[in-house]
N, C-alpha and C positions, 0 to 999 in steps of 0.2 A: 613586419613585426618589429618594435622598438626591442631595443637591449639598454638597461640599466647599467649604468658604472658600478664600482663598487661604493662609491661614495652613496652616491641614490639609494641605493639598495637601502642602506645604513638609515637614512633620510625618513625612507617610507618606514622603515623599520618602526622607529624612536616613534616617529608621527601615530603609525596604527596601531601602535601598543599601548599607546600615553591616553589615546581617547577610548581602548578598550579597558584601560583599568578604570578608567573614569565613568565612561557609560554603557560599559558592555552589559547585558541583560541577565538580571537575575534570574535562573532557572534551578530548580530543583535536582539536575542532575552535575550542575557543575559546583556543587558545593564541598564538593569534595574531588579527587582523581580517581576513585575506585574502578576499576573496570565496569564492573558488573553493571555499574550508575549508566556508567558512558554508551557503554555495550547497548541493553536495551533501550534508553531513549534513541540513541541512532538509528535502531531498528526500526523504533516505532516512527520515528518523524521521516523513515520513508516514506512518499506519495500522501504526508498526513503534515497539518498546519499543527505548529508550537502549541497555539491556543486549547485546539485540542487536544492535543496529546498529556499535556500537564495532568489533567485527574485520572485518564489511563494511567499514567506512569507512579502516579501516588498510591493508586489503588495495585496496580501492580507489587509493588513494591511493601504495600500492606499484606499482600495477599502469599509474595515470594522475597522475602527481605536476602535470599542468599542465593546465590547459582545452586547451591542442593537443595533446597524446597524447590530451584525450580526444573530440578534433572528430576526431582520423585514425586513430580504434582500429576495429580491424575489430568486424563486429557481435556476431558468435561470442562474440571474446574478452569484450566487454562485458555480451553475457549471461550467460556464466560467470560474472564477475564478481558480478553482479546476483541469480545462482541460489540462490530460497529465503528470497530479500525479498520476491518475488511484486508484486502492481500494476506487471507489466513495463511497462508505458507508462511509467511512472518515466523509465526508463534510457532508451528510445527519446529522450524529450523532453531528457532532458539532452544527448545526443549534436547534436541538434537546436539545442537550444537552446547548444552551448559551439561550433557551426558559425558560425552565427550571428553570437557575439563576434568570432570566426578570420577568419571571411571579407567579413562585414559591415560589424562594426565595426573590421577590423586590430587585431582584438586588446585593444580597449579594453571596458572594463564600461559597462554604463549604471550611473549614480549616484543616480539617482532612482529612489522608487516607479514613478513616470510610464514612466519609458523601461526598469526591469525588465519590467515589466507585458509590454512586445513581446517578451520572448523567451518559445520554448516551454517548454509545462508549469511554468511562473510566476505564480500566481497572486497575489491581493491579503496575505495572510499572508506565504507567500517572499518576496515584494519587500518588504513591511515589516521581515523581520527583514533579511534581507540590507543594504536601503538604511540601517538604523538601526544595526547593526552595526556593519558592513563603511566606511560613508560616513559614517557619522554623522547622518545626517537625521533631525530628530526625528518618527517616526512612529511606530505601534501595529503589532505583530504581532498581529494577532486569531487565535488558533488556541483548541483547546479549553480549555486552561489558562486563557488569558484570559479567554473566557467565563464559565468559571466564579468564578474568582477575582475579576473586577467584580463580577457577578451578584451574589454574597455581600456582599464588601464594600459596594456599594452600593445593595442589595438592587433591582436591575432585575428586572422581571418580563414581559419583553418574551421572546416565543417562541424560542428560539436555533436551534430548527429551520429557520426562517425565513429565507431569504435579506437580506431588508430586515433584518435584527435586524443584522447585521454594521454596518453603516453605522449605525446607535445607538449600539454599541459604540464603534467607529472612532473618533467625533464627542467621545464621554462623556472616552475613554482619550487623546485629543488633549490636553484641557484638563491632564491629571495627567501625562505627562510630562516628563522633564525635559529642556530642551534641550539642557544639559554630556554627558550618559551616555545616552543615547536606546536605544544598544545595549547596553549593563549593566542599565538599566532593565526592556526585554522579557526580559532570560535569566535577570532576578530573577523573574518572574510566572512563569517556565517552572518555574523549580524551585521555587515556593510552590505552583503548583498541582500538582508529584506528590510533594509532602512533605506539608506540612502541613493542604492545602486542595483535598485529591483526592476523587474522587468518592463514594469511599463507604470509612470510617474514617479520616475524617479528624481532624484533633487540634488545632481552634482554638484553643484552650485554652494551649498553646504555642506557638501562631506570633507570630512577628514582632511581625505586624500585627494579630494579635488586639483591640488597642485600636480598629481605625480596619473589623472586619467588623460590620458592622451586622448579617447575618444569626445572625454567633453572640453578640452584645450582645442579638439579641429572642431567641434560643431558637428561630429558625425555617431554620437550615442547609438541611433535609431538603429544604426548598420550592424551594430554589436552587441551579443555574439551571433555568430554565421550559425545558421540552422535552418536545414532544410525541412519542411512543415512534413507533421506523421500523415496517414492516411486518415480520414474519418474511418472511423469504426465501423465495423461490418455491422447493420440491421438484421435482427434476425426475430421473427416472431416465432414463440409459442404459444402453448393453452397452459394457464392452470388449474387443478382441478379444485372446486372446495366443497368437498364432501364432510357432510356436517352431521351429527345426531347429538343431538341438543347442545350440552358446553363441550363437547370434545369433536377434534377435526381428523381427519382419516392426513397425517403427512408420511411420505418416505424418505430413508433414509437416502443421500445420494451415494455413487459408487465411491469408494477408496483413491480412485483416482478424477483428472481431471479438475476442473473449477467446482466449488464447494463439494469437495472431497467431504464425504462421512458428514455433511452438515444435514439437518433436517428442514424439508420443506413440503410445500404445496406438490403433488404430481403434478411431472412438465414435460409439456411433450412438446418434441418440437414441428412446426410447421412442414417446415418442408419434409420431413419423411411422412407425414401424410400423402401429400403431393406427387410423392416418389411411386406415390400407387396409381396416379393418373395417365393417359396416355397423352392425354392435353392440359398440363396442371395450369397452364396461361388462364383460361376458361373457367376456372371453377367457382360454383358458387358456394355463399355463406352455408345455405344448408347444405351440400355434398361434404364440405367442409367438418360441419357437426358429424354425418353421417358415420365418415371417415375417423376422426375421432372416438365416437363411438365405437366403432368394431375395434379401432385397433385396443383401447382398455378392457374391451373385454380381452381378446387375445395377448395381452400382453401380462394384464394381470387379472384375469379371470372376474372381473367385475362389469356386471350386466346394470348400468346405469343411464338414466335418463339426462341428458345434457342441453341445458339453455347456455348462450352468451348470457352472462351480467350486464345491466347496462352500464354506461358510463366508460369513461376513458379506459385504456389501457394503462397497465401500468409500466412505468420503464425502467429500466436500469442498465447504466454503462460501465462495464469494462475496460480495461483498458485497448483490446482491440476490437471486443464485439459492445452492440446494443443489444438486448434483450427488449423487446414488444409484447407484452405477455397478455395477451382475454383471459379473463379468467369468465372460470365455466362453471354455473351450480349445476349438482348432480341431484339427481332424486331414484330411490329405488324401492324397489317387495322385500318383504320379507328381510332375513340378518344377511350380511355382504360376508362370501367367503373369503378371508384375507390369507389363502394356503400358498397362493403366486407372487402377492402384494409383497413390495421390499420395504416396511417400513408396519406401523401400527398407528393405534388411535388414540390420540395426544388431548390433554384436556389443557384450558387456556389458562391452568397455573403449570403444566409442564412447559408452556413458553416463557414462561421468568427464570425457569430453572435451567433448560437449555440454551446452549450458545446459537442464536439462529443468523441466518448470514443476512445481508441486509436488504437484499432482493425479495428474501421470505418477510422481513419485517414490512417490508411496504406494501406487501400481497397482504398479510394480514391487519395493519393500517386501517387499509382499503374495504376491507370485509368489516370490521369491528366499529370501524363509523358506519359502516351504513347497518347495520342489524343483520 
């Protein structure tokens, strides 16, 4: 790992701050230092691109102009809001986490990393840019950009998958800020690493900083940053079910916990606890499959229904550690469906504009409404 003088330091300093007052990127939340501005967009541009996040965040901010509209917004409307940024736990913790301020603290922010840190869904990143930002504290947002753009520049070769690798960083990126602009500083690294210093066609050659990346001074970008690759995602098939009488569809609620917490969807069953009933599930076939399905909705939710495959693809959707493979299944039945076991009711296709639905449900329903 290179070490910068202090003269350098100074160097990159003037360098990356002079071309971010010049061309750093107009965005809607840096228009101001507010917290509250910084706060949610951070949130949201977790795991989520700029591009989109911008009319979530206008619409947000239409919808919750103040941390108290959005400690006293009902849940509903906050996951509407939220619908099709996905990682709902986002929005839970925020609502959480801006109570917190409301009722906790009367209304005041905490101003340090330190006292960010206690509120929910706030982790060591958010409260850096926030407190650097927002407060002025000179501290590092360590997010991927950063990582990467030290890594290069200072050709670390320390794991970034690593938990401990954070705290190297932290430590490295302390010494090189500046204490005048602490928050101009991190929003300059934000936007060198998805311009110039992105992960893959990146263009050191004209950055900024191209003087001060040692990775593109040796000819070795490619190697930088060290990251050991995640696992593919676990495959996992289930059935959906789409139980229909005329414009209204039979969805359940899901449990309180787990992935799409309290969201509504198509019934989903999973594959393998079918299977769990076989004594040779290697062997089975598509109809013992149906068969099995069958019996267990009626036993599970007292609904005696008639079960085809749909034809055509599955549909899919990835998580961050699972895949989802989902058949979806038409039902057909006699007589009225007792819904006394059923977790959930029968939703007409204007309660789906109304409700927040998660985006697994949207593409099950996609898939049904193009085809009739």
């Amino acid at each position: 790992m290179i070490h910068w003088s202090t003269e350098k330091i100074e160097a990159f300093q003037q360098t990356l701050l002079a071309w971010y007052d010049k061309d750093g990127r107009d965005l809607p939340w840096r228009r101001d230092h507010d917290p509250y501005h910084v706060w949610v967009s951070e949130i949201m541009l977790q795991q989520t691109q700029v591009n989109t996040v911008m009319p979530y965040y206008t619409r947000f901010m239409d919808w919750f102009p103040t941390v108290n509209d959005l400690a006293n917004a009902p849940e509903e409307k906050l996951m509407k809001a939220w619908e099709g940024l996905g990682y709902y736990s986002r929005a839970r913790n925020l609502q959480k986490a801006a109570r917190q301020i409301v009722d906790d603290n009367h209304g005041q922010w905490p101003t340090t990393v330190a006292g960010l840190l206690d509120l929910a869904g706030i982790g060591p990143y958010t409260a850096g840019a926030i407190a650097s930002i927002a407060f002025g504290e000179p501290v590092p947002a360590v997010d991927g950009n950063a990582f990467r753009v030290f890594a290069r520049l200072l050709e670390i070769d320390a794991d970034i998958s690593k938990p401990q690798t954070r705290q190297l960083f932290e430590q490295v990126i302390s010494t090189i800020i500046p204490a005048d602009r602490p928050g101009d500083f991190n929003q300059a690294i934000m936007d060198l690493g998805s311009s110039y210093m992105t992960a893959k066609n990146w263009d050191s050659a004209n950055s900024p900083v191209s003087a001060f990346d040692q990775a593109f001074l040796d000819g070795v970008e490619d190697q930088y940053p060290v990251k050991t690759k995640k696992p593919r995602p676990k495959r996992i098939p289930y059935f959906g079910l789409v139980i229909q009488d005329g414009d209204r569809y039979l969805l359940e609620k899901r449990p309180s916990t787990g992935l799409l917490a309290n969201f509504w969807t198509f019934p989903l069953i999973k594959q393998e606890t079918l299977l769990a009933r076989l004594d040779e599930p290697e062997t089975v076939t598509e109809e013992q499959l149906v068969t099995l399905l069958t019996q267990k909705v009626a036993e599970d939710y007292g609904l005696n229904l008639k079960l085809t495959t749909r034809p055509g693809k599955q549909v899919t959707h990835t998580f961050t550690h699972q895949k989802w493979l989902i058949t979806l299944m038409d039902a057909e039945w006699q007589g009225t469906l007792d819904l006394s076991y059923f977790p959930g009711e029968w939703l007409s296709t204007a309660d789906f504009e109304r409700l927040a639905l998660p985006k697994v449900q949207d593409k099950m329903w996609q898939r049904v409404k193009s085809e009739g």
